[in-house]
Biopython code that builds the backbone (N, CA, C, O; Angstrom):
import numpy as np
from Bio.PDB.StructureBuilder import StructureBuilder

atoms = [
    (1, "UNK", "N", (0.835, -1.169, 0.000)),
    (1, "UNK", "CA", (0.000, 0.000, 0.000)),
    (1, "UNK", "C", (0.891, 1.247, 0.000)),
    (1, "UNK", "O", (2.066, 1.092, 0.331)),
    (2, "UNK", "N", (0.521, 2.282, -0.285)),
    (2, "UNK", "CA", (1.523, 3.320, -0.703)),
    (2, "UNK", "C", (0.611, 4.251, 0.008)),
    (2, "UNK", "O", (-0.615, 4.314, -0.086)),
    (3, "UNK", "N", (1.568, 5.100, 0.874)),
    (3, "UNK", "CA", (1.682, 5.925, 2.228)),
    (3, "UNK", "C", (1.799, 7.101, 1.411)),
    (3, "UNK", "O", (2.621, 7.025, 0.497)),
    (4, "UNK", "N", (1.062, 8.332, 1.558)),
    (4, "UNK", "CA", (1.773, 9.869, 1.133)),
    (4, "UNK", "C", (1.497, 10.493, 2.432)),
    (4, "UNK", "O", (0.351, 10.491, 2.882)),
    (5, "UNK", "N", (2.632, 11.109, 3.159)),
    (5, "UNK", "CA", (2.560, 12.094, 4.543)),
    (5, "UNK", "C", (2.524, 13.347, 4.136)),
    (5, "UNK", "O", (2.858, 13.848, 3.063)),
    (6, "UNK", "N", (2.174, 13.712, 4.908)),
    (6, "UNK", "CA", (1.696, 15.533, 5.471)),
    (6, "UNK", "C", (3.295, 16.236, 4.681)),
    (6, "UNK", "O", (3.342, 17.345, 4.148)),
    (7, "UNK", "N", (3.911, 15.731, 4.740)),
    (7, "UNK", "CA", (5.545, 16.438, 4.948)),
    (7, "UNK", "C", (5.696, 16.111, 3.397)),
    (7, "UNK", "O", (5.934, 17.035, 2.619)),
    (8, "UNK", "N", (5.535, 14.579, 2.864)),
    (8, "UNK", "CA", (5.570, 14.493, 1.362)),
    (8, "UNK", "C", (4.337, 15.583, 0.576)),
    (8, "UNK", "O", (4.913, 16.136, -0.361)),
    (9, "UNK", "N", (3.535, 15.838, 0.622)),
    (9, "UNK", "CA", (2.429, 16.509, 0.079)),
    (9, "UNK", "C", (3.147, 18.271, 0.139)),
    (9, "UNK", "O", (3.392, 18.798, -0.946)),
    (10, "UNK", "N", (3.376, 18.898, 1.177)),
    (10, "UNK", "CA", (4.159, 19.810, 1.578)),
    (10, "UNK", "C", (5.164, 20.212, 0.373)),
    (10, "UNK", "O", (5.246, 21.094, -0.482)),
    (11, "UNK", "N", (5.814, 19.173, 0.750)),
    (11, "UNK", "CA", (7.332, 19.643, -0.329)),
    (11, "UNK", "C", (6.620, 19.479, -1.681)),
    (11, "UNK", "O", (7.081, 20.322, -2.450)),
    (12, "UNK", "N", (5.483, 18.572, -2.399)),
    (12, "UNK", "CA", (5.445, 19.051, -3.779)),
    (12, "UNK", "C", (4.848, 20.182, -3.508)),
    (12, "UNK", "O", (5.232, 21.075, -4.262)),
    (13, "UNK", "N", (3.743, 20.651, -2.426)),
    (13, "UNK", "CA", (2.977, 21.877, -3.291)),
    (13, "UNK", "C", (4.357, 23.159, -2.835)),
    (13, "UNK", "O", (4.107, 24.363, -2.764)),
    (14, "UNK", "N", (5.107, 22.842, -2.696)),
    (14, "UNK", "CA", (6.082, 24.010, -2.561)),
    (14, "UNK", "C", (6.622, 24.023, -3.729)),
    (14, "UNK", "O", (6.813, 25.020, -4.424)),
    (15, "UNK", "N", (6.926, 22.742, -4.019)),
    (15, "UNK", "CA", (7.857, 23.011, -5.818)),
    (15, "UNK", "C", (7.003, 23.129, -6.559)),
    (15, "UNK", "O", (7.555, 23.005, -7.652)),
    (16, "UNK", "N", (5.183, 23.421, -6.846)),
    (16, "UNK", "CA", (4.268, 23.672, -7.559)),
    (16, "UNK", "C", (4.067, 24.850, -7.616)),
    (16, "UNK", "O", (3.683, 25.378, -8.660)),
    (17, "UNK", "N", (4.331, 25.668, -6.260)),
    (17, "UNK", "CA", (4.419, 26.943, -6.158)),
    (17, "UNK", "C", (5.564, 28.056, -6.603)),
    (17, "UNK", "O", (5.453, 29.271, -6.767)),
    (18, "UNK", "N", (6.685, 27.190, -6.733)),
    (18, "UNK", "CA", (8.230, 27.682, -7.117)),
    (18, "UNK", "C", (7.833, 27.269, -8.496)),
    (18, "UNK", "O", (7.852, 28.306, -9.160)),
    (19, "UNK", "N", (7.561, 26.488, -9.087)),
    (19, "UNK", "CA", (7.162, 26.726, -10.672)),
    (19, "UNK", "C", (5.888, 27.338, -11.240)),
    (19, "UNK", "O", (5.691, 27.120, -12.435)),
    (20, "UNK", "N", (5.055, 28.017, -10.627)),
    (20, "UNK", "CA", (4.345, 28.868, -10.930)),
    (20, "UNK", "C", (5.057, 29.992, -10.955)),
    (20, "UNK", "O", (5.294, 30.633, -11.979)),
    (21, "UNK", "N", (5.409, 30.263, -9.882)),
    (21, "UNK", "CA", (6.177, 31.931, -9.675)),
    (21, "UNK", "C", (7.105, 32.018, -10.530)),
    (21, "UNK", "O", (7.272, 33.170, -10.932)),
    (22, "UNK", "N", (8.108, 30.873, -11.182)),
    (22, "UNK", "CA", (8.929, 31.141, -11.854)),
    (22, "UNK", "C", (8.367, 31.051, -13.456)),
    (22, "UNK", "O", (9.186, 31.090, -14.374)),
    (23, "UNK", "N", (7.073, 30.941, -13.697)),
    (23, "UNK", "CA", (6.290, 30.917, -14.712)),
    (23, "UNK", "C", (6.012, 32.594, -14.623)),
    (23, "UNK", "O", (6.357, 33.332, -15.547)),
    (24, "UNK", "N", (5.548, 32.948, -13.769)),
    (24, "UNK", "CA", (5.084, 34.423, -13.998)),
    (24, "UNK", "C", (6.136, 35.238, -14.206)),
    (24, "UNK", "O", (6.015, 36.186, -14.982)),
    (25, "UNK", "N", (7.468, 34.960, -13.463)),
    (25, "UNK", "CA", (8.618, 35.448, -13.873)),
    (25, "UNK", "C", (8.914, 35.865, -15.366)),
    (25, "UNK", "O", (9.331, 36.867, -15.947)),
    (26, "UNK", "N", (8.522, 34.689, -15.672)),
    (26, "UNK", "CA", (9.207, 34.616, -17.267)),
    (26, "UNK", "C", (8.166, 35.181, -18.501)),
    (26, "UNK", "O", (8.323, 35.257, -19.720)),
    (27, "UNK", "N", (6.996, 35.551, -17.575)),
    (27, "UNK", "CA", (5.749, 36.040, -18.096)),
    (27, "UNK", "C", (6.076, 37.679, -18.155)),
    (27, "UNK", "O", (6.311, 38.249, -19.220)),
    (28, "UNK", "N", (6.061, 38.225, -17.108)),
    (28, "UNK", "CA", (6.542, 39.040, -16.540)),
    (28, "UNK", "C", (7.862, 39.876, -17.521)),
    (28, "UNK", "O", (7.683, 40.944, -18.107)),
    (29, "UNK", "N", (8.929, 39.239, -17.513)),
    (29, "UNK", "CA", (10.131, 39.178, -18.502)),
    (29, "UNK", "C", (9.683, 39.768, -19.854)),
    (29, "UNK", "O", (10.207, 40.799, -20.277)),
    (30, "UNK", "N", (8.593, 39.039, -20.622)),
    (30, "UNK", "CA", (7.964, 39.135, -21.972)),
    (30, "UNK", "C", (6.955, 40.151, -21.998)),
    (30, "UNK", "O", (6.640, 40.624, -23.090)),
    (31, "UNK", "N", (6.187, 40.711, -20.531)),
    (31, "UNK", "CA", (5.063, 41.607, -21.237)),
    (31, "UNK", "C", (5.755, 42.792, -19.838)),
    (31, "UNK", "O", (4.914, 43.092, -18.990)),
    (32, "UNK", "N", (6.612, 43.155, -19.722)),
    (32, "UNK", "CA", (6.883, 44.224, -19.136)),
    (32, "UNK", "C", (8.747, 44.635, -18.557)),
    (32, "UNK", "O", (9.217, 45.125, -17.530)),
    (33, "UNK", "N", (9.410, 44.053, -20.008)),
    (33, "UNK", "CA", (11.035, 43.801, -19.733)),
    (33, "UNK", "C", (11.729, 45.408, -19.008)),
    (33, "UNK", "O", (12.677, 45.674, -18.269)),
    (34, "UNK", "N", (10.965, 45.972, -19.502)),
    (34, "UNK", "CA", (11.522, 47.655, -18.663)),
    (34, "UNK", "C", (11.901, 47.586, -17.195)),
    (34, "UNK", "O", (13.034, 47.518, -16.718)),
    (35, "UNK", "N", (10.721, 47.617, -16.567)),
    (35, "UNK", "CA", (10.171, 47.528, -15.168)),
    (35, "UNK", "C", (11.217, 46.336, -14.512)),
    (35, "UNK", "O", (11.524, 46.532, -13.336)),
    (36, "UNK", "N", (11.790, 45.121, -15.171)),
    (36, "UNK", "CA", (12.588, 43.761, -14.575)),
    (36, "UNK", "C", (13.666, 43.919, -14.815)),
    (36, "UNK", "O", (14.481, 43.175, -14.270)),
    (37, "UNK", "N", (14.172, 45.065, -15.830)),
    (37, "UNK", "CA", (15.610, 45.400, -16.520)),
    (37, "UNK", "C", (16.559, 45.720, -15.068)),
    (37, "UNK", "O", (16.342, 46.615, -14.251)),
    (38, "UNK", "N", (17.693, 44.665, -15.039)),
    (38, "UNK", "CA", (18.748, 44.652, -14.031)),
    (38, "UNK", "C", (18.126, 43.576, -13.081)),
    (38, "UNK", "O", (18.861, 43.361, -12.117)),
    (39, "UNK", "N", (17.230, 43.005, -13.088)),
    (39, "UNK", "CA", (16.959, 42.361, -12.162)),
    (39, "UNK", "C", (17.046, 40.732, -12.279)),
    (39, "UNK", "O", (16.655, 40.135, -13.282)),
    (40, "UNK", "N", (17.503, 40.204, -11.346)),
    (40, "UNK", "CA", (17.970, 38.379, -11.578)),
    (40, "UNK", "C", (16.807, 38.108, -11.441)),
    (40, "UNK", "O", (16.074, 39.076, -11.239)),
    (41, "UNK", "N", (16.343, 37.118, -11.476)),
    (41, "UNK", "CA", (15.479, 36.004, -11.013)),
    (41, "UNK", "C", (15.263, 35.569, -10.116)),
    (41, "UNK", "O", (14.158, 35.085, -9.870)),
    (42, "UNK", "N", (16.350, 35.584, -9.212)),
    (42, "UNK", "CA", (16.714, 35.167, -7.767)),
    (42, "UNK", "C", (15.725, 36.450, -7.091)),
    (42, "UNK", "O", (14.839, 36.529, -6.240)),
    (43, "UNK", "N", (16.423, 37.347, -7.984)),
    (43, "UNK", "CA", (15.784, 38.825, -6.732)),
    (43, "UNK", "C", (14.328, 39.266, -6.712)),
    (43, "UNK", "O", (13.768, 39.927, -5.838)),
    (44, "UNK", "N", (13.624, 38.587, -8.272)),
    (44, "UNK", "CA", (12.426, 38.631, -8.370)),
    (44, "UNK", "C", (11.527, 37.474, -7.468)),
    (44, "UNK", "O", (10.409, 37.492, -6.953)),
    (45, "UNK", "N", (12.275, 36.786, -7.531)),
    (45, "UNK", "CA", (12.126, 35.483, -6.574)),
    (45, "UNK", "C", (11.666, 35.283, -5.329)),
    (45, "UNK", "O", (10.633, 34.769, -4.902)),
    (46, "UNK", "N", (12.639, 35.791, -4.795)),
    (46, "UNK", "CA", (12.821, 36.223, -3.167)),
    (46, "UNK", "C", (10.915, 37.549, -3.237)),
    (46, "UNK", "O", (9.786, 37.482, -2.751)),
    (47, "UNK", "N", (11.489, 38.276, -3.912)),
    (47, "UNK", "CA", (10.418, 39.651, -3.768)),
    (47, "UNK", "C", (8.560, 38.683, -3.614)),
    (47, "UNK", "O", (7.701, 38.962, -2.778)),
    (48, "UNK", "N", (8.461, 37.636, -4.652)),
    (48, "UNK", "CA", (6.934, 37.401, -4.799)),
    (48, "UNK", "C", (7.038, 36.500, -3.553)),
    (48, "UNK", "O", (6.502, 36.975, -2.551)),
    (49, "UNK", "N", (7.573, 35.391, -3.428)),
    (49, "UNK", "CA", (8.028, 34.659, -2.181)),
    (49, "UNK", "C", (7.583, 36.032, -1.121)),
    (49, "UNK", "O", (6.511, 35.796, -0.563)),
    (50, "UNK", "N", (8.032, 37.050, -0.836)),
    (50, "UNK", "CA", (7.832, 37.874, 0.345)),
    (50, "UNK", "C", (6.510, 38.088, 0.624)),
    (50, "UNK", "O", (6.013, 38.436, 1.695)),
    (51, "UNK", "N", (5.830, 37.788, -0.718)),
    (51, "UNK", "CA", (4.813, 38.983, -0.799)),
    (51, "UNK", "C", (3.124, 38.365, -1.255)),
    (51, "UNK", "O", (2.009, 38.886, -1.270)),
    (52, "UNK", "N", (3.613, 37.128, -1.559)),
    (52, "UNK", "CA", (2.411, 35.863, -2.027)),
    (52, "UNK", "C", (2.172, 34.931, -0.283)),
    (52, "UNK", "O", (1.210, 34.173, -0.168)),
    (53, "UNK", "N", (2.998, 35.106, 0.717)),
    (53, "UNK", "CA", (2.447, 33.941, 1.802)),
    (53, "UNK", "C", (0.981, 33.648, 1.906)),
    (53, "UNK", "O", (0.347, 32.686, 1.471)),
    (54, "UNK", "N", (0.559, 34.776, 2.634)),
    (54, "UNK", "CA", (-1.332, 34.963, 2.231)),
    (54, "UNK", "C", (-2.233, 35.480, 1.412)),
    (54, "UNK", "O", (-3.251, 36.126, 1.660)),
    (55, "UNK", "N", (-1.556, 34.983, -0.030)),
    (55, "UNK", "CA", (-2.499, 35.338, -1.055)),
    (55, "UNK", "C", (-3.482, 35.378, -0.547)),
    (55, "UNK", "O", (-4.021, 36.468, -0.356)),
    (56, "UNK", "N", (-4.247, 33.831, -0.023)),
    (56, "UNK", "CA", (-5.019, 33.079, -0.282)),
    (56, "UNK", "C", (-6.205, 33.938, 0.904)),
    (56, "UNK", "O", (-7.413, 33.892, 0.672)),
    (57, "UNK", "N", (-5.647, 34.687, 2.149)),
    (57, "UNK", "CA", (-6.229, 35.488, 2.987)),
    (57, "UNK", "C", (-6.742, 36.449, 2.506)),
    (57, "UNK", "O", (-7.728, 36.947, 3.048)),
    (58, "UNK", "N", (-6.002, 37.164, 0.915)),
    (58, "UNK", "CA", (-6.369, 38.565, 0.758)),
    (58, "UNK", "C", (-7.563, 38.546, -0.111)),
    (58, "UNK", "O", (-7.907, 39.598, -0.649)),
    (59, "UNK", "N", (-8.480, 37.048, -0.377)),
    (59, "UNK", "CA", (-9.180, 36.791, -1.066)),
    (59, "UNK", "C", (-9.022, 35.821, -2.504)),
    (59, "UNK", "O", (-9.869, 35.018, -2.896)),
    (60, "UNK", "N", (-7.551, 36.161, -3.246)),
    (60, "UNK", "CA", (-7.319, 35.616, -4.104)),
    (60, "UNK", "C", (-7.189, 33.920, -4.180)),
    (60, "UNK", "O", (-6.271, 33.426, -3.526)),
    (61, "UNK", "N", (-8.010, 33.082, -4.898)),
    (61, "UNK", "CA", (-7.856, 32.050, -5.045)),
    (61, "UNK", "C", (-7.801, 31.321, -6.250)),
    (61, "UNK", "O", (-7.308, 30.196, -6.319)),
    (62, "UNK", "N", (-8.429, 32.098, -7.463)),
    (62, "UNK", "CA", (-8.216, 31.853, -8.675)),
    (62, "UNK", "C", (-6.828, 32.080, -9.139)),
    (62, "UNK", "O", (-6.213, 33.004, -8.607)),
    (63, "UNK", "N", (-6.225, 31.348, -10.082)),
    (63, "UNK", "CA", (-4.810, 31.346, -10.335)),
    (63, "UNK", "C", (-4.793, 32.725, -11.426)),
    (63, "UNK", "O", (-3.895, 33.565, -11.490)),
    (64, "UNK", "N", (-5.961, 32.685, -12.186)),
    (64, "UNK", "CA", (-5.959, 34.485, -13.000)),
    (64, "UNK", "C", (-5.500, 35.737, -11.865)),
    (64, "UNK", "O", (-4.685, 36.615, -12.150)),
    (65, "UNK", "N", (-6.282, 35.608, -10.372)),
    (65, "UNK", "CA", (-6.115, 36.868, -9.559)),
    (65, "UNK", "C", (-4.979, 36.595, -9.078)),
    (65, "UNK", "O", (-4.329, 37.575, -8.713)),
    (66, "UNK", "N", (-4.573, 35.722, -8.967)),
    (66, "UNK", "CA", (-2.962, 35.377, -8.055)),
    (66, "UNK", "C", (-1.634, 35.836, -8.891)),
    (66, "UNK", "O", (-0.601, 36.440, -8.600)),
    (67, "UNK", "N", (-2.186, 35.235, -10.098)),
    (67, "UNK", "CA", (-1.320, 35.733, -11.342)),
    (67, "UNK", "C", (-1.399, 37.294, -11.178)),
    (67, "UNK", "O", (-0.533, 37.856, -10.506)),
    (68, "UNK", "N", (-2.461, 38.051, -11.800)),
    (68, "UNK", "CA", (-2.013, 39.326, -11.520)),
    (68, "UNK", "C", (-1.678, 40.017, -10.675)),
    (68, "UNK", "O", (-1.083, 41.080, -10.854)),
    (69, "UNK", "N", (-2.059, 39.452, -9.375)),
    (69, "UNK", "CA", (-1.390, 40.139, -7.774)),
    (69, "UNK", "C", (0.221, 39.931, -8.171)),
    (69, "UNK", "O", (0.998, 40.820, -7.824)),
    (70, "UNK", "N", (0.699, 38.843, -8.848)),
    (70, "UNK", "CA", (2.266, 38.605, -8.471)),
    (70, "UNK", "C", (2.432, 39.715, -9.754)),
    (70, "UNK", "O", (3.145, 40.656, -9.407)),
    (71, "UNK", "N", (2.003, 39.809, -10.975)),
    (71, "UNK", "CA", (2.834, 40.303, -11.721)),
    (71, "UNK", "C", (2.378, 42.192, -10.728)),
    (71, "UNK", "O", (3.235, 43.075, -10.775)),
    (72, "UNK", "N", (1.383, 42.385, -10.173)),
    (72, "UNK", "CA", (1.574, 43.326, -9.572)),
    (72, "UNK", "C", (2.366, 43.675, -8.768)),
    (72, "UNK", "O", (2.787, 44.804, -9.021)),
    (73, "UNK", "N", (2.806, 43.209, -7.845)),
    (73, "UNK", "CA", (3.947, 42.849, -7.117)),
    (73, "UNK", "C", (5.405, 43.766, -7.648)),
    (73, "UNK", "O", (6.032, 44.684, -7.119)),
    (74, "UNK", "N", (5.635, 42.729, -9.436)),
    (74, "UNK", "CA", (6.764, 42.714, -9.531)),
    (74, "UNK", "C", (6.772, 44.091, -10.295)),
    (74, "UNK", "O", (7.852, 44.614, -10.570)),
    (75, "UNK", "N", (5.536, 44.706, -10.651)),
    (75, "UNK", "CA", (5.399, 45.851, -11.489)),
    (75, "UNK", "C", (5.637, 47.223, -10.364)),
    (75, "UNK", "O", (5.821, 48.422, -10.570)),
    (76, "UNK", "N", (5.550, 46.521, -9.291)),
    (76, "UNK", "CA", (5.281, 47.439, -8.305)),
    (76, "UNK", "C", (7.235, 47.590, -7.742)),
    (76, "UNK", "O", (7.755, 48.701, -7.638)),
    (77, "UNK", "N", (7.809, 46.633, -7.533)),
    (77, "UNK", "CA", (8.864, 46.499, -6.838)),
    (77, "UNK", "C", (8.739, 45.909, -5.652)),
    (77, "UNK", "O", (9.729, 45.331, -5.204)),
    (78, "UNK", "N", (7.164, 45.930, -4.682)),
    (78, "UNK", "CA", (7.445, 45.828, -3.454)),
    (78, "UNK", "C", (5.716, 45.275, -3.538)),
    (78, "UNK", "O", (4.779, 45.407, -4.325)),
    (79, "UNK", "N", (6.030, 44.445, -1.925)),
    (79, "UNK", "CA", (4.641, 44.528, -1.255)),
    (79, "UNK", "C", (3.257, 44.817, -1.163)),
    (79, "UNK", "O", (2.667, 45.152, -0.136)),
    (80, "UNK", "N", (2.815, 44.681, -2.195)),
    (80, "UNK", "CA", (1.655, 46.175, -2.123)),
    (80, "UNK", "C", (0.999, 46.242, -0.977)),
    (80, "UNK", "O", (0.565, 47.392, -0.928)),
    (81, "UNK", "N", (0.608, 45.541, 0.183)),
    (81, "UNK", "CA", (0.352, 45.144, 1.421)),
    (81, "UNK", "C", (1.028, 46.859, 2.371)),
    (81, "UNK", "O", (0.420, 47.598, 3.145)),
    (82, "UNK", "N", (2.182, 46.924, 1.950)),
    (82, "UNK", "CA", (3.459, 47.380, 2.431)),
    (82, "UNK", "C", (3.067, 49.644, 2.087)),
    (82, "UNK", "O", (3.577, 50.630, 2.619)),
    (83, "UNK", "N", (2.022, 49.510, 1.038)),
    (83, "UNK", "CA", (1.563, 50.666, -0.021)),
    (83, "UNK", "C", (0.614, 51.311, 1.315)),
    (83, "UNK", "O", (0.053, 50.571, 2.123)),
    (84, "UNK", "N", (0.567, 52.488, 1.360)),
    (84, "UNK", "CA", (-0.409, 52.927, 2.482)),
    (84, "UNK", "C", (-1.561, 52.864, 1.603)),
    (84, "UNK", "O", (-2.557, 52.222, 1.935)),
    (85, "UNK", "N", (-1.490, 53.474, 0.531)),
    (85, "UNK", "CA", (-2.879, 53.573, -0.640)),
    (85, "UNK", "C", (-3.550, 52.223, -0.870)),
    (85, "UNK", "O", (-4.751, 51.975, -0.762)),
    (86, "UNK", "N", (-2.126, 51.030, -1.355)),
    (86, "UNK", "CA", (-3.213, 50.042, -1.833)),
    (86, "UNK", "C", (-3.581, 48.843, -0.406)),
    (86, "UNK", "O", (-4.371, 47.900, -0.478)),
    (87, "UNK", "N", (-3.015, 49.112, 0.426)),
    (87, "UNK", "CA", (-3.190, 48.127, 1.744)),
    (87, "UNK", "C", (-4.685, 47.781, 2.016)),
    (87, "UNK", "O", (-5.206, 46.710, 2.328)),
    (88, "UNK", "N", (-5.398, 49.449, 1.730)),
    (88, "UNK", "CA", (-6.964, 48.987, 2.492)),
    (88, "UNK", "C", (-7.835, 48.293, 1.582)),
    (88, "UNK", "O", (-8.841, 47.656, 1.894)),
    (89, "UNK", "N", (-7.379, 48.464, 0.464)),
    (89, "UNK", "CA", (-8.058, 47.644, -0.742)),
    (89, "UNK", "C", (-7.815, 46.605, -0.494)),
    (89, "UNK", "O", (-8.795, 45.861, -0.528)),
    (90, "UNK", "N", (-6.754, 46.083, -0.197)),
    (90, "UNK", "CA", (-6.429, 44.101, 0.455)),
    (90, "UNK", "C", (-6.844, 43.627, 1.177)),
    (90, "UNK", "O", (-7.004, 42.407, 1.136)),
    (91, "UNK", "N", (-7.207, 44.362, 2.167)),
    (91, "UNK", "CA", (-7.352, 44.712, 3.145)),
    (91, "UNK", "C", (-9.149, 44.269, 3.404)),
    (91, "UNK", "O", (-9.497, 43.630, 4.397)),
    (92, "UNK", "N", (-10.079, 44.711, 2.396)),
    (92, "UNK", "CA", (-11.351, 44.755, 2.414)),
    (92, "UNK", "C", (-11.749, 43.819, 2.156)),
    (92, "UNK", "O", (-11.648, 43.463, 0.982)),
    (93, "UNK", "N", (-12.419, 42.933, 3.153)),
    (93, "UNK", "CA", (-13.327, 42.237, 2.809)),
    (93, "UNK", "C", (-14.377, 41.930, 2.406)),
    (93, "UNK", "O", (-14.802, 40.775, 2.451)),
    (94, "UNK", "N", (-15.078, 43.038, 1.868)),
    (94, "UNK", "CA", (-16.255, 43.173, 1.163)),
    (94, "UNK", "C", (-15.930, 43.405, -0.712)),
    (94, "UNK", "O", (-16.554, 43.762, -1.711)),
    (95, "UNK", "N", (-14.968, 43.079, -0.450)),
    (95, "UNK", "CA", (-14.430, 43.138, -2.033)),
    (95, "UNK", "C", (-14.637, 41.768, -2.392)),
    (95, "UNK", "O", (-14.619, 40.779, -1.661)),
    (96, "UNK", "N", (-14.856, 41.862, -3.748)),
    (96, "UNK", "CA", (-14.610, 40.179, -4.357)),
    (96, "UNK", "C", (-13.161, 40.492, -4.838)),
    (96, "UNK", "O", (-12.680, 41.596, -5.097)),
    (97, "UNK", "N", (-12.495, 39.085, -4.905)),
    (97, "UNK", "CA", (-11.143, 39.062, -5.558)),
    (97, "UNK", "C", (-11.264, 40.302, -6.949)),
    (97, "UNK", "O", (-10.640, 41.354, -7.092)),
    (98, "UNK", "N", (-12.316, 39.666, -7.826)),
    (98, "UNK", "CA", (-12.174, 40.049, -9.229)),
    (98, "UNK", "C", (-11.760, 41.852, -8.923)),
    (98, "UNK", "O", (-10.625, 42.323, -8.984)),
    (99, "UNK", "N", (-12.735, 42.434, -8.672)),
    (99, "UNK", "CA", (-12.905, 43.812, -8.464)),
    (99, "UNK", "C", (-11.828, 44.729, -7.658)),
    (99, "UNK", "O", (-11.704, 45.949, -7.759)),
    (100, "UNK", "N", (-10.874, 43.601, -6.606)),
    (100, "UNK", "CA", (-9.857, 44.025, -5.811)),
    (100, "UNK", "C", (-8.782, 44.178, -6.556)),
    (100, "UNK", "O", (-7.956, 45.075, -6.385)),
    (101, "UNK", "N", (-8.711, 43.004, -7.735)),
    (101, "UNK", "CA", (-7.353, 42.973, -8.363)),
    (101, "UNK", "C", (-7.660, 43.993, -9.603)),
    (101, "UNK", "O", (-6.707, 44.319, -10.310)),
    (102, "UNK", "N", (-8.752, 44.422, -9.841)),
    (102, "UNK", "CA", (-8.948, 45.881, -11.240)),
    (102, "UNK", "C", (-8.205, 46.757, -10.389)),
    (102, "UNK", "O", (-7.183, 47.356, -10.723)),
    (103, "UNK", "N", (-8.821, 46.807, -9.165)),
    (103, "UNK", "CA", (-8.502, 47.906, -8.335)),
    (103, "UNK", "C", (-7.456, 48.480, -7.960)),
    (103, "UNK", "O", (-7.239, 49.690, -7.901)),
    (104, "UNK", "N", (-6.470, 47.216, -7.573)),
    (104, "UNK", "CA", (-4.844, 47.493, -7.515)),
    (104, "UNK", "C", (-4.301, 47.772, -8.257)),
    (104, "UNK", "O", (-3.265, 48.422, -8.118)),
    (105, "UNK", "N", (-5.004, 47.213, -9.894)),
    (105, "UNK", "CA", (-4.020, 47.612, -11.082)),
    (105, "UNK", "C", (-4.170, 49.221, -11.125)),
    (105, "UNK", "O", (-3.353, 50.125, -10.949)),
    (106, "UNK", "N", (-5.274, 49.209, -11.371)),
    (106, "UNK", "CA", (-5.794, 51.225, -11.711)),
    (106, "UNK", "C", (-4.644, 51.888, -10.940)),
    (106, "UNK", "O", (-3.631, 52.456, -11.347)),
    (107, "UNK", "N", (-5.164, 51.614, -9.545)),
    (107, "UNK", "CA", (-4.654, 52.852, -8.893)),
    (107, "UNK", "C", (-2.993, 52.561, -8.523)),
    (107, "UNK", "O", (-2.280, 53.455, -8.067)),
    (108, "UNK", "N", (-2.544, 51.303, -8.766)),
    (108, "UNK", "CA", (-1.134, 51.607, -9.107)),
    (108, "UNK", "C", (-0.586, 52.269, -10.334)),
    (108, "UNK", "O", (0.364, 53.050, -10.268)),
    (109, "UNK", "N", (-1.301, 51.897, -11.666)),
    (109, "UNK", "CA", (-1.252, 52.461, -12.432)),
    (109, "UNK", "C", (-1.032, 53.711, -12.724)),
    (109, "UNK", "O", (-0.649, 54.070, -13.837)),
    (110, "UNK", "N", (-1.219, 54.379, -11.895)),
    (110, "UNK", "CA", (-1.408, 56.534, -11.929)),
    (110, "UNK", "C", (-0.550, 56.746, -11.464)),
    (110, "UNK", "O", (-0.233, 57.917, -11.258)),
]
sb = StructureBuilder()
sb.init_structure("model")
sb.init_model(0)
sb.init_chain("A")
sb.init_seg("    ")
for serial, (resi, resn, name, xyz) in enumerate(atoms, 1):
    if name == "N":
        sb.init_residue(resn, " ", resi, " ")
    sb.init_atom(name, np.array(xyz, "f"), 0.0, 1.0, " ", f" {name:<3s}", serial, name[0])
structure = sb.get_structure()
């Protein structure tokens, strides 16, 4: 009979998650090379890693809103959590994902 533990399950969805992010990376790379110009992979790396722990708290659960939170992220440089402006928008729970993530784009956008 074949056993899968808590600890085996763990380590793949971590390397499922390290090849997503390094998917958006390379996404990222192709629809916005300006904004990533000088920057490794490693350092983009580390940055969504900082900044994705509780996606899943800020509402986002679809891989479309997660996707654009990270490429927001990397468009951003930082945290947006971290943004005094865009924090309360994450922040709101009366938001649906969809409408939160227009929201971050816009008003980072300006």
């Amino acid at each position: 009979m074949l056993v899968i533990r808590r600890e085996q399950l763990k380590v793949f969805e971590n390397e499922r998650w390290e090849q997503f992010l390094r998917k958006v990376i390379a996404r990222a790379r192709v629809d916005m090379p300006e904004v990533l110009e000088g920057k490794t992979d490693d350092e983009l790396l580390a940055l969504l890693r900082s900044a994705t722990p509780k996606v899943r708290s800020m509402g986002f659960l679809v891989t479309a809103h997660i996707t654009r939170f990270c490429l927001l992220v990397l468009r951003l440089g930082a945290d947006p959590v971290d943004d005094p402006l865009l924090a309360p928008v994450i922040r709101d729970r009366e938001l649906s994902a969809a409408v939160k993530i227009d929201t971050l784009e816009r008003m980072a956008s300006r």
